[in-house]
N, C-alpha and C positions, 0 to 999 in steps of 0.2 A: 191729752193732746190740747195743745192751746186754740186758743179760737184763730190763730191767724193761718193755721195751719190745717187743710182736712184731712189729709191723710199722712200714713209716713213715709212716702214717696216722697211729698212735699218736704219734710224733714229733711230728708236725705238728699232733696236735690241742691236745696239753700246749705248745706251743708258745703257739697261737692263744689257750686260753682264758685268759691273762693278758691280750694282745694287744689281743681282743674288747673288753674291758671300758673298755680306753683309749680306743674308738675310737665305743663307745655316745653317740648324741645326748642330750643331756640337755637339750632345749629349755626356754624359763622367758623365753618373751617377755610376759607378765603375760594371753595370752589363747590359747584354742584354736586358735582363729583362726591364729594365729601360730606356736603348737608343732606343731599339725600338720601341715603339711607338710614341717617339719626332720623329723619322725620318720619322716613316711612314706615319703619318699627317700633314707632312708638304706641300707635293702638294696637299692636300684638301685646307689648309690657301692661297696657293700660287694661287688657281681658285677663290678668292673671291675678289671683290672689284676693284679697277683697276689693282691692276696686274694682276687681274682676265681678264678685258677688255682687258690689253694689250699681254696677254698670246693667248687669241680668236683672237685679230688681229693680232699675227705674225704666228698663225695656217693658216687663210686664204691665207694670204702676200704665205703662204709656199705653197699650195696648188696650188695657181697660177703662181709660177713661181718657177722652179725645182733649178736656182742658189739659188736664194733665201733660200729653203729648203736646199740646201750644206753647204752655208754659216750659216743659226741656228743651223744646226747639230754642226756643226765644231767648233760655236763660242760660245755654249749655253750647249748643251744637252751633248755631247758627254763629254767636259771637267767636268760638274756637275757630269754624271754616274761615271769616275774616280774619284770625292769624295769622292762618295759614296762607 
């Protein structure tokens, strides 16, 4: 592991939050109607398959160690809800 990283949480999250962003719904069917439900389904897609797995492993990574859960807030969650 390199020195800028302590654990593989850490790995995984700098990985993900370029990844995330790729992967954000950007619905723009000209009504509510229509965007909401692409938006709403999309963390059911986002728990399946390995970004499923790696969504479960930066829960834990968070659970166990409180920097940790700062640093996914700050680098992950918080900036996606302002997308939203």
């Amino acid at each position: 592991m390199s020195r800028r990283y302590r654990s593989k949480g850490e790995v995984v999250l700098d990985a993900l939050v370029g990844f995330a962003f790729t992967q954000l719904p950007d619905p723009d069917t000209g009504s509510l109607r229509g965007d909401l439900p692409a938006l709403l389904t999309a963390p059911s897609r986002a728990g399946r398959g390995v970004a499923g797995d790696l969504n479960r492993a930066l829960a834990v990574e968070a659970l166990q160690d409180d920097e940790f859960a700062a640093r996914l807030w700050h680098k992950l969650i918080a900036v996606r809800r302002e997308a939203v």
